[in-house]
Structures are given as structure tokens and as C-alpha cells.
ZAMARGU-4260 file (C-alpha; in steps of 0.2 Angstrom, whole numbers, plus 5000, padded with zeros to 4 digits):
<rodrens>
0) 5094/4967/5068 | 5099/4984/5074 | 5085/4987/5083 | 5090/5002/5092 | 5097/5009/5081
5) 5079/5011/5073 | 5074/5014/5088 | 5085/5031/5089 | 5080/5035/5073 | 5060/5033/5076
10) 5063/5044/5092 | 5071/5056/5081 | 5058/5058/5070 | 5043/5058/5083 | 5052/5067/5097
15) 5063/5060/5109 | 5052/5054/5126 | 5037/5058/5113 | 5034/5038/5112 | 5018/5033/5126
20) 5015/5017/5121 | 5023/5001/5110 | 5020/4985/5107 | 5028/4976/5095 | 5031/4959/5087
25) 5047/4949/5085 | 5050/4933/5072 | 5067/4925/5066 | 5064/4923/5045 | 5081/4916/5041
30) 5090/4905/5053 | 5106/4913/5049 | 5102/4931/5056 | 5097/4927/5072 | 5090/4932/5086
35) 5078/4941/5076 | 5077/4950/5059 | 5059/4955/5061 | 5049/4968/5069 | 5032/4973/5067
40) 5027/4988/5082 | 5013/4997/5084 | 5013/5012/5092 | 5005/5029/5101 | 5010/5046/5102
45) 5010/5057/5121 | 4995/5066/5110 | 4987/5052/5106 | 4993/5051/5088 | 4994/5030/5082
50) 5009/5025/5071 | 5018/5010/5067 | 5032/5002/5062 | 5038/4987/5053 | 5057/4982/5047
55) 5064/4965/5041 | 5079/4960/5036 | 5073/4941/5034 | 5061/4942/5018 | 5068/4941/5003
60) 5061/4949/4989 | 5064/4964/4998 | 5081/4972/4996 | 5080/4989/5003 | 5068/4998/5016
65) 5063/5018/5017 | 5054/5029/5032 | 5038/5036/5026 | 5032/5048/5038 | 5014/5053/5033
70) 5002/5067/5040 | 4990/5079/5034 | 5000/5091/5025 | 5010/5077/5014 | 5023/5064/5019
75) 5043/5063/5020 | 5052/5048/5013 | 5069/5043/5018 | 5076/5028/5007 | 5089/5017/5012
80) 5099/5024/4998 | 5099/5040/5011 | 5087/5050/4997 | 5075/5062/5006 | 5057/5064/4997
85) 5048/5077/5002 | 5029/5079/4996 | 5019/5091/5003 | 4998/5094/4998 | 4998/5111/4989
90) 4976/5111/4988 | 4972/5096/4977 | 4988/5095/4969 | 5006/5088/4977 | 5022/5096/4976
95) 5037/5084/4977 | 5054/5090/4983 | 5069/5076/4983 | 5087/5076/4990 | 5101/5069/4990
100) 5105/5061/5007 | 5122/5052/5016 | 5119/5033/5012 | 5120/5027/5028 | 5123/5041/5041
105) 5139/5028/5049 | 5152/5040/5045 | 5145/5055/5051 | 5140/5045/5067 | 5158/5039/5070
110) 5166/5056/5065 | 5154/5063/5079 | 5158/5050/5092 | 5177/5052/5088 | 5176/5074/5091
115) 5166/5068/5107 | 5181/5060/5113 | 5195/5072/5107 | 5182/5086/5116 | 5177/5077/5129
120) 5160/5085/5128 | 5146/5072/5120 | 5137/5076/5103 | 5120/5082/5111 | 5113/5065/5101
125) 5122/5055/5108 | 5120/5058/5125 | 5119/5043/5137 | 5103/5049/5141 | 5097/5045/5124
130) 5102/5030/5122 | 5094/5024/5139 | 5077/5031/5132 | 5082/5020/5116 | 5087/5005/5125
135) 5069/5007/5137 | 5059/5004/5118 | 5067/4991/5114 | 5067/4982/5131
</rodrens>
């Protein structure tokens, strides 16, 4: 499982160094994917704010996964197809805004890495800072 690379993408969305506290949950589903192609995590915000967590790769009947961020105000859904679904609480109602994303976010990644090189100045995301902060979740 790329596990920090979830990692990086729930720092993203919460804050990067915003994380307090996580525990998580580890299993091997499929014996052909190991180590692990589970995680189930709880989690808690520097304010206090509980989240969680969870991604597979071993269960079958699920072929894709999404990041739903919920609050007060509505929720964001990011789909593995890289759709963006924005619904945000407008009194009783709910107004619902989609878009269309980047499938997988690889190319832009690698592009980025590739002008870090030629510039020899690091995308400000992919900092070796960052990925420390990454590595320390999923350690």
C-alpha cells in the first residue's frame, strides 16, 4: 500500500504538522499484496478535532476509493477517478458543485519533481521536510 503517499495527501488536507495524534490498524487481506493492504487509523487534530481514516486495497468487492472530508458547512469528495464534489449546506438545503479533476495526480507529481531538478530549487511540496513529517505518521 502507499501508505505515505496517503499520508501526504491527509496532511495536505488537514494541515501539514496539524496531525496530534494517530493510531492506526494494519492487516494483510490478499497474500499477494503484501506487507499490508489495509489500514484503518484513528486520528486527532492540534484543536482537538477527531477524524479517521481507512483504505484497502485487499477487499474485493471494492474497486475504487474517494476522500470525503465532512464539517459543518457541507463536505468535499475527492474520488479515485480525481472528481472533486463539492456540497456545501445553504440553510436546510444543499448545493452541490462537481469538477473534473487529474486521475491520478502521478504526472503532475513527476513533472514537478523533473523542473525541481532542472531548477534545482524544490517544489515547495515536495520539500524533504515534508516528507520527514510524512514518514513520522507512518512510522
Amino acid at each position: 500500500m502507499e501508505s505515505v503517499h496517503f499520508t501526504a495527501g491527509l496532511q495536505m488536507l488537514v494541515g501539514d504538522g496539524n496531525i496530534h495524534s494517530l493510531v492506526a490498524f494494519s492487516a494483510l487481506l490478499q497474500p499477494h499484496l503484501p506487507p499490508v493492504d489495509t489500514i484503518t487509523s484513528l486520528l486527532t487534530l492540534k484543536d482537538g478535532t477527531p477524524g479517521t481514516f481507512s483504505a484497502s486495497f485487499g477487499q474485493p468487492s471494492i474497486s475504487s476509493f474517494d476522500f470525503i472530508v465532512g464539517c459543518e458547512e457541507g463536505s468535499v469528495t475527492v474520488t479515485s477517478g480525481g472528481n472533486v464534489v463539492l456540497v456545501q449546506k445553504v440553510g436546510l438545503a444543499a448545493e452541490e458543485k462537481s469538477f473534473i479533476g487529474d486521475k491520478t495526480g502521478v504526472l503532475a507529481e513527476v513533472k514537478a519533481f523533473a523542473r525541481a531538478v532542472q531548477t534545482k530549487q524544490f517544489h515547495p511540496q515536495q520539500t524533504p521536510e515534508l516528507a520527514l513529517k510524512d514518514l513520522e505518521l507512518v512510522c
